[in-house]
C-alpha positions as CSV (number, residue, x, y, z in Angstrom):
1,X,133.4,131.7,18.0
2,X,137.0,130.0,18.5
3,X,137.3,132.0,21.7
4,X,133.9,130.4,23.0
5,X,134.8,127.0,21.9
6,X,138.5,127.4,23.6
7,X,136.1,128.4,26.9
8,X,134.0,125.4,26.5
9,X,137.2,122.9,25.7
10,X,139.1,124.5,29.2
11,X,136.1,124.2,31.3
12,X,135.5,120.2,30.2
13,X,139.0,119.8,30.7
14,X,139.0,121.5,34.0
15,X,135.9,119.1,35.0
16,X,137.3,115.9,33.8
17,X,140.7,116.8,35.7
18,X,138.8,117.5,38.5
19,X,136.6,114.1,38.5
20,X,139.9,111.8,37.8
21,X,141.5,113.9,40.8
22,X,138.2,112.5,43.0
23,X,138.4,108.8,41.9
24,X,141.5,108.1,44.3
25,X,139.3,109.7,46.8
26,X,136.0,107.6,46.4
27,X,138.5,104.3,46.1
28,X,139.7,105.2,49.3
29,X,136.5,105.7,51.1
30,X,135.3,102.4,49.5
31,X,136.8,100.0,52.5
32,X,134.8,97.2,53.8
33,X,132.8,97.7,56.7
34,X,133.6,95.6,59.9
35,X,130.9,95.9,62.5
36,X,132.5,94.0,65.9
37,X,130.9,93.0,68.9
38,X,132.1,92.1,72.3
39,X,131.4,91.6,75.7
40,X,133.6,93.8,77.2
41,X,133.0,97.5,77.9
42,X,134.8,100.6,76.1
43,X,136.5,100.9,79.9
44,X,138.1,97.8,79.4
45,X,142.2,97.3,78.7
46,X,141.1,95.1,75.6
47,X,139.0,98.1,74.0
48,X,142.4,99.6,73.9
49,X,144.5,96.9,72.0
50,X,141.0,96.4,69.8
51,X,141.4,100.4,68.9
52,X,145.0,100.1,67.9
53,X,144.0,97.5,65.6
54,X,141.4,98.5,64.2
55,X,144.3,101.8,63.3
56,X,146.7,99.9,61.7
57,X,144.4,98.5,59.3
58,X,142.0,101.6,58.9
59,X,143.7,102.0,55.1
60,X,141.2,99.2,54.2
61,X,138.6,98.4,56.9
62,X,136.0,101.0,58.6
63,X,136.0,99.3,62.0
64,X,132.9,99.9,63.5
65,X,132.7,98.6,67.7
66,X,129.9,97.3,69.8
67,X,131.3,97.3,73.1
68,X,129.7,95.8,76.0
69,X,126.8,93.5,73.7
70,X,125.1,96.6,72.8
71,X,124.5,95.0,69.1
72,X,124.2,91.7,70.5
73,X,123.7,89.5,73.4
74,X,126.6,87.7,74.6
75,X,126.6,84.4,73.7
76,X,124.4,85.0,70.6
77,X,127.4,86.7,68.3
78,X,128.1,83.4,66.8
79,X,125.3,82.6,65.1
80,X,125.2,86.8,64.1
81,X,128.3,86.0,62.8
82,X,126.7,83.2,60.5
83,X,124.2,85.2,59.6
84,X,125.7,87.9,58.4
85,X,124.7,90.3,60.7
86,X,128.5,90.7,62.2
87,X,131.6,90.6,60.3
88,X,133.8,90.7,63.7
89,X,134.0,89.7,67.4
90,X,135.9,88.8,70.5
91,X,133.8,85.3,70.6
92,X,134.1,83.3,73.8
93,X,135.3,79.3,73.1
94,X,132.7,78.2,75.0
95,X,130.3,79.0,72.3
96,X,132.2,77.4,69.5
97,X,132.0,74.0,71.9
98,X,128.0,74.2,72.3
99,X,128.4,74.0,67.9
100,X,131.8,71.4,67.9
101,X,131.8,69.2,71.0
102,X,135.7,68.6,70.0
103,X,136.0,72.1,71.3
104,X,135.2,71.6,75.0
105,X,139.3,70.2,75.0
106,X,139.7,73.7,74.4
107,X,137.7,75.2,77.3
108,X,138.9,72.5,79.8
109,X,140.7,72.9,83.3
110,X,144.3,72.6,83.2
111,X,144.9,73.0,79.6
112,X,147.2,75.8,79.4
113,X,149.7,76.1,81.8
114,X,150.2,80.0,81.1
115,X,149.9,82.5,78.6
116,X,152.6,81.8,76.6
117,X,151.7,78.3,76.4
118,X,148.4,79.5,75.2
119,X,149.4,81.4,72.2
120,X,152.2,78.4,71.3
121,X,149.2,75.9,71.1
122,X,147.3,78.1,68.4
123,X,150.3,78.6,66.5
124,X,151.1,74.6,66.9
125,X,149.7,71.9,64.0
126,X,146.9,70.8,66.8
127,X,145.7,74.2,67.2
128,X,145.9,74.8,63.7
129,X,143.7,71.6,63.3
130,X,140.8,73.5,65.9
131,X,141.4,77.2,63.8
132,X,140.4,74.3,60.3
133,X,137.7,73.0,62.6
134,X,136.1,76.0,63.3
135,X,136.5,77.5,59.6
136,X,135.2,74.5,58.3
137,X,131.8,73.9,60.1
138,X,131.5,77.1,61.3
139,X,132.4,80.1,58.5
140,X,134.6,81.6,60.9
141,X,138.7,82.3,60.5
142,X,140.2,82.7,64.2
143,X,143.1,85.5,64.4
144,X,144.2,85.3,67.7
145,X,143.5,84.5,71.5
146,X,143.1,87.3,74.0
147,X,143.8,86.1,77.1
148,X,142.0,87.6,80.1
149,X,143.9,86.1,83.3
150,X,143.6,82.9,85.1
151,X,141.0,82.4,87.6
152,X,142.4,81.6,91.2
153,X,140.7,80.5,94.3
154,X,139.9,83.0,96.5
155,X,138.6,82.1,99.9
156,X,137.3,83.4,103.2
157,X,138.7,80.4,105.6
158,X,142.1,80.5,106.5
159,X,142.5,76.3,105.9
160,X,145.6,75.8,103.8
161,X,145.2,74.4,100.4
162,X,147.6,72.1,98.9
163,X,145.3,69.5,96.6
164,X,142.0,69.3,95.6
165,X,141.4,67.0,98.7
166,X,141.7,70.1,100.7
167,X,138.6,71.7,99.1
168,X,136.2,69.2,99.6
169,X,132.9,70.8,101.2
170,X,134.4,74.2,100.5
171,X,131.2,76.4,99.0
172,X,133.0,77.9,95.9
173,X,130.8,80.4,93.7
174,X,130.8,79.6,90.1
175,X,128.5,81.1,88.0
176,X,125.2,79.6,86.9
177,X,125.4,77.2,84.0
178,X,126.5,73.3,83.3
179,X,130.0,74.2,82.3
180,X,130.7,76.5,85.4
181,X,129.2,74.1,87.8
182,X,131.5,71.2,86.2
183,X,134.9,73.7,86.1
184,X,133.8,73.5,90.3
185,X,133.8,70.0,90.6
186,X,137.3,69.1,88.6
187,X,139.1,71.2,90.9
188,X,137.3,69.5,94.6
189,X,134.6,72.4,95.9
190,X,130.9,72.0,95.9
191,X,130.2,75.0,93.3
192,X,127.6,76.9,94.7
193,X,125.8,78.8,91.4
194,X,126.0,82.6,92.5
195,X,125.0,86.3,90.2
196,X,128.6,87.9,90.0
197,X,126.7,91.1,91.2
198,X,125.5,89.2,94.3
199,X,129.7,87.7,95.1
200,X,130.3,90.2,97.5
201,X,127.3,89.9,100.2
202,X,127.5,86.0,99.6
203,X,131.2,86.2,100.9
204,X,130.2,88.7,103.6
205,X,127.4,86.8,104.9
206,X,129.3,83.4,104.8
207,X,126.7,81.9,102.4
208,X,129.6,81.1,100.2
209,X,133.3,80.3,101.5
210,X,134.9,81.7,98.5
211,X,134.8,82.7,94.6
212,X,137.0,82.1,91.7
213,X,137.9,85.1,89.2
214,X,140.7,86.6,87.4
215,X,143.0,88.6,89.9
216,X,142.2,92.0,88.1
217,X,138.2,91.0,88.7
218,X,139.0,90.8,92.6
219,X,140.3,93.7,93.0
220,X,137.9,95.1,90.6
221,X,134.9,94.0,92.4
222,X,136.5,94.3,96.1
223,X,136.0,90.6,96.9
224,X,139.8,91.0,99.1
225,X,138.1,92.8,101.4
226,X,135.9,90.1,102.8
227,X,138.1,87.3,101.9
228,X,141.8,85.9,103.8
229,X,143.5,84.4,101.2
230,X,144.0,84.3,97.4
231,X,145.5,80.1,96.5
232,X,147.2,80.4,92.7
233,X,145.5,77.8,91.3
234,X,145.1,78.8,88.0
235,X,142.6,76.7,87.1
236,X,141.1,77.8,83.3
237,X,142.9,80.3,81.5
238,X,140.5,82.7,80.5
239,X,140.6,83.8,77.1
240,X,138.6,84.5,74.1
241,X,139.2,84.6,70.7
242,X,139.6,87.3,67.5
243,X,137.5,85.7,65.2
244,X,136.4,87.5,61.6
245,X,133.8,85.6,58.9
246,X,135.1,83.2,56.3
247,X,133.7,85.0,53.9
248,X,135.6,88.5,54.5
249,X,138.5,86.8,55.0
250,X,138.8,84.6,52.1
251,X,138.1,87.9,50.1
252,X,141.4,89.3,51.2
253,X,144.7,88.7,49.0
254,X,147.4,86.4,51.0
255,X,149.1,90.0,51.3
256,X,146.1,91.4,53.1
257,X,145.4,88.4,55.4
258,X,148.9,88.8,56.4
259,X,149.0,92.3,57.4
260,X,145.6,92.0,59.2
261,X,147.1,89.2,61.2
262,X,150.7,90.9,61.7
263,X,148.7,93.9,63.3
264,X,145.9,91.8,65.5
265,X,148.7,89.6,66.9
266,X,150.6,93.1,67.6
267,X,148.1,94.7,69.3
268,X,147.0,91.6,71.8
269,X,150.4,90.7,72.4
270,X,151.0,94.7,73.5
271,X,147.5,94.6,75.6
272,X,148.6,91.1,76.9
273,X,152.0,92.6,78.5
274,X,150.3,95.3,80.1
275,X,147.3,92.7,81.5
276,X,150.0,90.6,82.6
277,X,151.9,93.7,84.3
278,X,148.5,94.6,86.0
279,X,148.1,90.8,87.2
280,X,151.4,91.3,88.8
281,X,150.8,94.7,90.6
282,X,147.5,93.1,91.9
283,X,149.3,90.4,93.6
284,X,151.9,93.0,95.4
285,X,149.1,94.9,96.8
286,X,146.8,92.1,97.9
287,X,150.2,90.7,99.6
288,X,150.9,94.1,101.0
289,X,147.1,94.4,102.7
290,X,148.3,90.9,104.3
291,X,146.8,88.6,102.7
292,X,147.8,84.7,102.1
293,X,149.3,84.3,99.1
294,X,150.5,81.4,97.7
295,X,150.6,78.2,95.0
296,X,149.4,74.8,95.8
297,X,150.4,71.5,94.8
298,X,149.5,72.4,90.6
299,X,150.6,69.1,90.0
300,X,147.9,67.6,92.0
301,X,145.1,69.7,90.8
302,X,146.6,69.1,87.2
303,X,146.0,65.4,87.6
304,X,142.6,65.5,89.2
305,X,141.1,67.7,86.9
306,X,142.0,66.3,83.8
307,X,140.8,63.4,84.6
308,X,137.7,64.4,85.5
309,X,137.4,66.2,81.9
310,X,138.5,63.1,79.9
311,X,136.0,61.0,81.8
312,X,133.1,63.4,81.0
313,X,134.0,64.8,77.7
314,X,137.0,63.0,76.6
315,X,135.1,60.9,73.8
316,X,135.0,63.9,72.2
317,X,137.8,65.4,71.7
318,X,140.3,64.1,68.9
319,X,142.5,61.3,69.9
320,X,146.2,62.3,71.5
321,X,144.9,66.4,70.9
322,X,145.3,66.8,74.9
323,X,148.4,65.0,74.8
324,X,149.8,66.8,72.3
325,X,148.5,70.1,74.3
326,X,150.3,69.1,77.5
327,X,153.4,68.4,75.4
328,X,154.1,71.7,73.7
């Protein structure tokens, strides 16, 4: 009898041993899901930085990607986001502005002079006051920017360009859409709306003179091989933003929130060095293959654009926020 009771007293200790040595083990599979979305494709150098994020954090978070809008359509993960569809994205700022006309400032020609400039304006007290904006009407916390590269004019005359003046009846693609057609007009060209797929024959054929993109698009998509000459214009930075819901976010301990930035802001900044590398390398070989090179009068273009933007939109915006902007 004792000897079956000692049996019966080692197997239930053996099985509660065993079940306290598996709670650790649920606790750690218990992290909170974050399904992302973006636009970009799992070929993309972003994919890459969003991967060694999503590692540095995988202690806590099961980050599960989208890539390329196969969850959702571009320019409808906002309002998934709202929903509470999507915990995560890489959300353009161009959708924030169609929900917070303020934030058209933020998409605008010649706001930031360069990269660095971009992140220093997030980080300031006025782009602290648009991160507020956005939490407050939107439910959404913004990490980080992820720049994308400037877009530069690229065209197939070989006519100098010093000022906006010397664009005037140039056909310049833009894509379809108010915003695109309105970027056109603050830096002088008649924006001619154009499918990006379509670029190429429209350059070839002379239905366009020339196309604005991102240097690493160009050479992506060829466009230097039916054009003469890339102008540095710089235009709109292009960036989007790391953005997460307010909701997750304010679930996290200061501790968290702080780790979760530390590691996104390490894993753009790393991406952002090797982008800008690759911006770099694309300008030595389009300069190698001959082509014209060179920066205009940014000065100029600075001056007409903006005041195109503050005539069309500047009511909007809050008062002295570009001034501030152009400041830092």
């Amino acid at each position: 009898m004792s000897s079956t009771l000692s049996r019966r007293a080692t197997l239930a200790a053996g099985a509660s041993a065993l079940a306290l040595a598996a709670v650790p083990k649920a606790f750690a599979q218990a992290r909170t899901k974050l399904r992302f979305s973006s636009a970009f494709t799992e070929q993309d150098l972003r994919t890459e930085a969003y991967k060694n994020f999503a590692a540095s954090i995988k202690d806590n978070f099961t980050f599960e990607p989208y890539w390329g809008n196969t969850l959702f359509k571009q320019g409808t993960e906002l309002v998934a986001l709202q929903r509470g569809n999507l915990e995560m994205c890489n959300l353009a700022p161009a959708d924030i502005s169609k929900q917070i006309p303020a934030w058209s400032l933020m998409t605008s020609a010649y706001l930031f002079r360069d990269v660095d400039h971009l992140k220093k304006t997030f980080k300031s007290d006025v782009g602290r006051e648009f991160i507020k904006m956005a939490r407050d009407q939107l439910g959404i916390q913004i990490i980080t920017p992820v720049y994308f590269g400037s877009r530069n004019v690229n065209l197939k005359p070989t006519k100098e360009i010093k000022t906006p003046a010397d664009l005037a009846g140039i056909k310049l693609r833009m894509p379809p859409g108010e915003y695109w057609q309105f970027l056109g007009e603050s830096i002088g060209v008649n924006p001619t709306p154009v499918a990006y797929a379509e670029v190429y024959t429209a350059l070839q054929s002379g239905a366009i003179d020339g196309q604005d993109n991102p240097l690493v698009a160009s050479r992506l998509m060829k466009f230097n091989e039916v054009t003469t000459q890339f102008v540095l214009t710089g235009h709109v930075l292009g960036y989007d933003v790391m953005v997460i819901t307010t909701k997750l976010w304010d679930a996290m301990p200061p501790a968290q929130q702080a780790q979760f930035q530390a590691a996104a802001e390490k894993a753009i900044d790393d991406y952002t060095a090797k982008f800008v590398a690759q911006e770099k390398e694309v300008l030595d070989e389009f300069k190698k293959e001959g082509k014209k090179v060179y920066t205009p009068d940014l000065a100029a273009f600075r001056t007409y654009a903006q005041k195109k933007y503050v005539d069309k939109y500047g009511s909007e915006w809050p008062k002295g926020a570009l001034e501030r902007i152009n400041a830092l």
